[in-house]
N, C-alpha and C positions, 0 to 999 in steps of 0.2 A: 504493500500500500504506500511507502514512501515514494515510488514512484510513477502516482497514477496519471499524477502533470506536473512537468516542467515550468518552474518559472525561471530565467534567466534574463539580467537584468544586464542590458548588452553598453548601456549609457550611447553615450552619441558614437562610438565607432564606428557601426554600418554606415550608417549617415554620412560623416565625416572621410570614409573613404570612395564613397561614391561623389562624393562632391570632390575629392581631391582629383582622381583616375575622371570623372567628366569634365571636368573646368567650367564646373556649373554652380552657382549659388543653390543651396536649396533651404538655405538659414529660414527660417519662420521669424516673421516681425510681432512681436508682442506688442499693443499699443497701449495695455496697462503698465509695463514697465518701461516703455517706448525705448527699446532693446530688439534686436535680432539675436538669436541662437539657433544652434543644430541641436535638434528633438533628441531624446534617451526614445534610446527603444526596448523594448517590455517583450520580451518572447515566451509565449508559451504554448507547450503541445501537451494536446489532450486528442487521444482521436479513436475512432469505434473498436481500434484494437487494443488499446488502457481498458477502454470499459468495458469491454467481455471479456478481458482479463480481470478484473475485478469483477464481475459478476460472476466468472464461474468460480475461482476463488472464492468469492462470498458461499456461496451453492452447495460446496463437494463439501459430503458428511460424509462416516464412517458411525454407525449406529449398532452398537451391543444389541440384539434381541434377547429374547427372553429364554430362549433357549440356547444360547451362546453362541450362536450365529453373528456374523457382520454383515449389517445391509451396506452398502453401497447407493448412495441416494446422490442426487443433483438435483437440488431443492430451489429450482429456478424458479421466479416466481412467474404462475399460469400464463400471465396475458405476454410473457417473453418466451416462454420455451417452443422451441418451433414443430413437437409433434403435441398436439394438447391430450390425447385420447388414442386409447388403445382398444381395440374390440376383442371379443376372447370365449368362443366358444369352453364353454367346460374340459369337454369332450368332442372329440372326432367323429360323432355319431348319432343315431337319434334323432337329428334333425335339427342339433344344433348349428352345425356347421351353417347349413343354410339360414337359418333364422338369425343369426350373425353376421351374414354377407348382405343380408336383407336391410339389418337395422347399417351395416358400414355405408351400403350404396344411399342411404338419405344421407346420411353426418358427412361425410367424404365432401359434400358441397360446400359444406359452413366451415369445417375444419380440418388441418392436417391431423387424417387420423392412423391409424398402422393394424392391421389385419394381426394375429398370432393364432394358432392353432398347436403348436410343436412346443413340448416339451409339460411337463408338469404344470398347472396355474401357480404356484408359488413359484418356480423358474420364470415362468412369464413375469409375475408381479418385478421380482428381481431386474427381471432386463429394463424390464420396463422404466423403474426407479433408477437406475443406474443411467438412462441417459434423459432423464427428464421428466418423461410423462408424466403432468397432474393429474389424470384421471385414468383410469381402467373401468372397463364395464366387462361384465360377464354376464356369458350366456346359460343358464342351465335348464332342468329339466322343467322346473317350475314354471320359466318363462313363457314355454308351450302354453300353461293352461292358463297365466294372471296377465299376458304381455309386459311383466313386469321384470328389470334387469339389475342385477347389482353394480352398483357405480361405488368405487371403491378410490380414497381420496389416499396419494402417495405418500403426501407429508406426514398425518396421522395414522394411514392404514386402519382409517375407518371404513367399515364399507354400510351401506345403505340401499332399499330396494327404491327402483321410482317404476314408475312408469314409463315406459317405451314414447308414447306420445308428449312428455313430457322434456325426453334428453335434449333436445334441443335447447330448450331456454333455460336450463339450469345449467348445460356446460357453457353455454354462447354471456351468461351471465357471470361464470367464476372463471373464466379466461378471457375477458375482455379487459383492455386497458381500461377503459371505464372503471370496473371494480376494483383494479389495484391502485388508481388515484385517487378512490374514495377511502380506501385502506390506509393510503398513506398521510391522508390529508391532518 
């Protein structure tokens, strides 16, 4: 973090050398001091690559679980991480798959979201955490019969059931820049 902007404080050199190598005045007249001088100049660099370097620095945890596991999380916050939502059949079977690709093909318009089927759902959960995702939703058996999904929040690994017609405005609401300048405010 020491170094997330430069300030360097260059005094009139730059200036001074360009007026010497052009044979040009560039002195500033001040008519409160009714004086000319060559300007200090003030340099400083901040640019999109300091700040995602401090943001993901801010971000990257290492989390003891409960049963002595280490999560690996990147706790970017929602309206910055660039895939918001991950979709996630239980199982490979049953009809989740499809009822998964169902609910991906609406959200896929609104948001960058990421398909998984492979591996354990706690290995999903995992991947998932590790390079950002605020949300996960899961597909299971239940959802066949309530249209209802577990939406499962990364930071807490809380999870909660909503309603399928509902994902929409509850993820386009907790990943919008909107909420985290209200958050911050």
């Amino acid at each position: 973090f020491k170094e997330v902007e430069g300030i360097h404080s260059r005094t009139n050199f730059d200036l001074s050398q360009h007026e010497k190598y052009s044979g040009k005045s560039i002195k500033y007249f001040d008519p409160e001091i009714n004086e000319s001088y060559t300007p200090y100049v003030i340099e400083t660099s901040i640019g999109v690559d300091r700040m995602f370097l401090s943001i993901m620095s801010a971000s990257y945890c290492e989390e003891k679980l409960e049963n002595g596991e280490t999560r690996v999380v990147l706790k970017l916050p929602a309206a910055l991480a660039p895939v918001k939502l991950a979709i996630m059949p239980l199982v490979k079977k049953d009809g989740l798959p499809e009822k998964a690709r169902e609910i991906m093909n609406d959200l896929k318009f609104h948001f960058n979201c990421q398909y998984d089927e492979k591996d354990s759902i706690g290995k999903r959960y995992r991947r998932q955490d590790a390079i950002g995702t605020p949300y996960c939703i899961t597909i299971d058996h239940q959802t066949l019969e309530d249209n209802c999904v577990t939406l499962r929040n990364r930071d807490t690994m809380q999870q909660e059931r909503v309603a399928i017609s509902e994902l929409n405005n509850i993820i386009a609401d907790k990943v919008s820049i909107t909420s985290l300048l209200k958050a911050i405010q």
